[in-house]
C-alpha positions as CSV (number, residue, x, y, z in Angstrom):
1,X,-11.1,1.5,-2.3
2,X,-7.5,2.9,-2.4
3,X,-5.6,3.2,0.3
4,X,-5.3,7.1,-0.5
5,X,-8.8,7.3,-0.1
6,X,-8.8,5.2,2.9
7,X,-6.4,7.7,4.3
8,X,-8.6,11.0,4.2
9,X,-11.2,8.5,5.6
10,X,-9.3,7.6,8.7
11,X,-8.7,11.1,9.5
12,X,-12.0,12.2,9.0
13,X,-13.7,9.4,10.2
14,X,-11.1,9.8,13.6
15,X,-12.1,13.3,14.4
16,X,-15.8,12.6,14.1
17,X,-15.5,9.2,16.1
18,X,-13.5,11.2,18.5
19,X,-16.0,14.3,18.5
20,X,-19.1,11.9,18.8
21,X,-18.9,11.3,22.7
22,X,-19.1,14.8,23.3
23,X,-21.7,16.3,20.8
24,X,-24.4,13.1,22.1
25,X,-23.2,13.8,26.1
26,X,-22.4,10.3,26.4
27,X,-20.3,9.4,30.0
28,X,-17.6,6.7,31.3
29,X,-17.1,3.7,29.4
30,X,-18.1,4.4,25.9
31,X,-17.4,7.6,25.7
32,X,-13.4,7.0,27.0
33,X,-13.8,4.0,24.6
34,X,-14.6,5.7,21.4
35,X,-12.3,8.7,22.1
36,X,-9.8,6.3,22.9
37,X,-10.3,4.2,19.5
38,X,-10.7,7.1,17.4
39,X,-7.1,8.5,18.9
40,X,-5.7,5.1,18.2
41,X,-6.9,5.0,15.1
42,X,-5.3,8.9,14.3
43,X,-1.9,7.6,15.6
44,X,-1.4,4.8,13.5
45,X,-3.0,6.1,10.8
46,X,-0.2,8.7,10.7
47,X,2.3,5.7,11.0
48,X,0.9,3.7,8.2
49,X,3.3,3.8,4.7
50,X,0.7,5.0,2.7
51,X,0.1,8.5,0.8
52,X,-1.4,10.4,4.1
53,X,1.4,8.3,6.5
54,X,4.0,10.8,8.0
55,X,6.2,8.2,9.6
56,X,5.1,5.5,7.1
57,X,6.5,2.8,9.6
58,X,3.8,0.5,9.7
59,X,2.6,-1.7,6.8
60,X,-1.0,-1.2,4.9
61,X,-1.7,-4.5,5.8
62,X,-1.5,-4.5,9.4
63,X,-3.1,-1.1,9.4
64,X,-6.1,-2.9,7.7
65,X,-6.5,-5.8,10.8
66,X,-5.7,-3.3,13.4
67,X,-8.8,-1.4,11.3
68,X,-10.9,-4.6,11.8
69,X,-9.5,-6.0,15.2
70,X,-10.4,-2.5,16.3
71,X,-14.3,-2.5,15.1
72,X,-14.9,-6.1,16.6
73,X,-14.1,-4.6,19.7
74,X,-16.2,-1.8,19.3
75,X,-18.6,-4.7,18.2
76,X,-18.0,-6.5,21.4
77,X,-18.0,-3.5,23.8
78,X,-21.7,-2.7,22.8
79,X,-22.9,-6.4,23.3
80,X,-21.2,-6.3,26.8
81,X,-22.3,-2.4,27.9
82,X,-25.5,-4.3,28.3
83,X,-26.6,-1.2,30.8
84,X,-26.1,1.7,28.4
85,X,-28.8,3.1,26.2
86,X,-29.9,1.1,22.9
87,X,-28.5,4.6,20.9
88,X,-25.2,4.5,22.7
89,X,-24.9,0.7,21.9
90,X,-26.3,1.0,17.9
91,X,-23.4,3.8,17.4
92,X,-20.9,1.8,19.0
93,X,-22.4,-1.2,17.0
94,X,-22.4,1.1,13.1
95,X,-19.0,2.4,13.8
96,X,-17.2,-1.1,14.4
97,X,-19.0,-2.5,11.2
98,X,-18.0,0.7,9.6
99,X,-14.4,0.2,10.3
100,X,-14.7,-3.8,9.5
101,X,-16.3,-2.6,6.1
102,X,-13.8,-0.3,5.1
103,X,-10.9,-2.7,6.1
104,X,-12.2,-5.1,3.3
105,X,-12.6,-3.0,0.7
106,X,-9.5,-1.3,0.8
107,X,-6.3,-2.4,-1.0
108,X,-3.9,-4.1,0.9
109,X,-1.0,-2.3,-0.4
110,X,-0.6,1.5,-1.2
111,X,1.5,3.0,-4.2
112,X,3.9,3.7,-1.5
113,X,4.6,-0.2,-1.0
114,X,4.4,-1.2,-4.3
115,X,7.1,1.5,-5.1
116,X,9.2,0.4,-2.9
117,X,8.8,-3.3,-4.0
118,X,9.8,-2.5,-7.4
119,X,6.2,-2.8,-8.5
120,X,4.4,-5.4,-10.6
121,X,7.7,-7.3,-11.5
122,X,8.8,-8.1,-7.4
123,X,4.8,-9.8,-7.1
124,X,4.9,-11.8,-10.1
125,X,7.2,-13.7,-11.2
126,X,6.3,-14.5,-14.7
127,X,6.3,-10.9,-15.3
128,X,10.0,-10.4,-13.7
129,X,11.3,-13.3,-15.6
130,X,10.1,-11.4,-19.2
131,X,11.8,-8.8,-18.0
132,X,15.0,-10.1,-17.5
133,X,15.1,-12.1,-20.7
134,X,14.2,-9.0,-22.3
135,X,17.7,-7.5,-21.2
């Protein structure tokens, strides 16, 4: 998918995540975990260089493993919250492969990077050495 896409999913995706505690009544651990990874995932969503980044500090590709390190925890918390209801554990358990899906289908550069990069030539160098005999 492209990371322009992936940006209207992340914050979509982080006020519903972030919304979802409340709405199901959920308590204590998973709801402050869920609110807290949906708010993470708001913040450095808007510090991601991609087209919906408004500090655009942080590269697409360590947005995309903080995107996957972030649903294997949400993986991993559900396993371990072995005393909390099979629904609050199956969310917990859909949203982290949600997040681990969309990190590996997204591109791992937006048109923001490759801009900056001076685009196809900078990533291969056959191409940049045509284009320098061709001066």
């Amino acid at each position: 998918m492209s990371t322009y896409t992936h940006g209207w999913i992340d914050y979509i995706a982080s006020g519903i995540f972030g919304a979802i505690p409340s709405l199901l009544g959920w308590k204590g651990t998973p709801k402050y975990l869920l609110e807290g990874a949906a708010g993470t995932a708001a913040l450095y969503s808007a510090c991601t260089n991609y087209e919906l980044g408004l500090f655009k500090a942080l590269p697409m590709k360590a947005h995309l493993a903080m995107d996957a390190a972030s649903g294997c925890m949400l993986i991993g918390s559900a396993l371990l919250l072995d005393d909390e209801e099979p629904e609050v554990r199956s969310t917990l358990v859909g949203i982290g492969l949600f997040e681990i899906f969309a990190s590996l289908t997204t591109q791992t550069t937006s048109t923001n990077e490759r801009g900056q990069r001076g685009g196809q030539a900078r990533r291969h160098p056959q191409r940049r050495r045509q284009m320098a005999n061709a001066r």
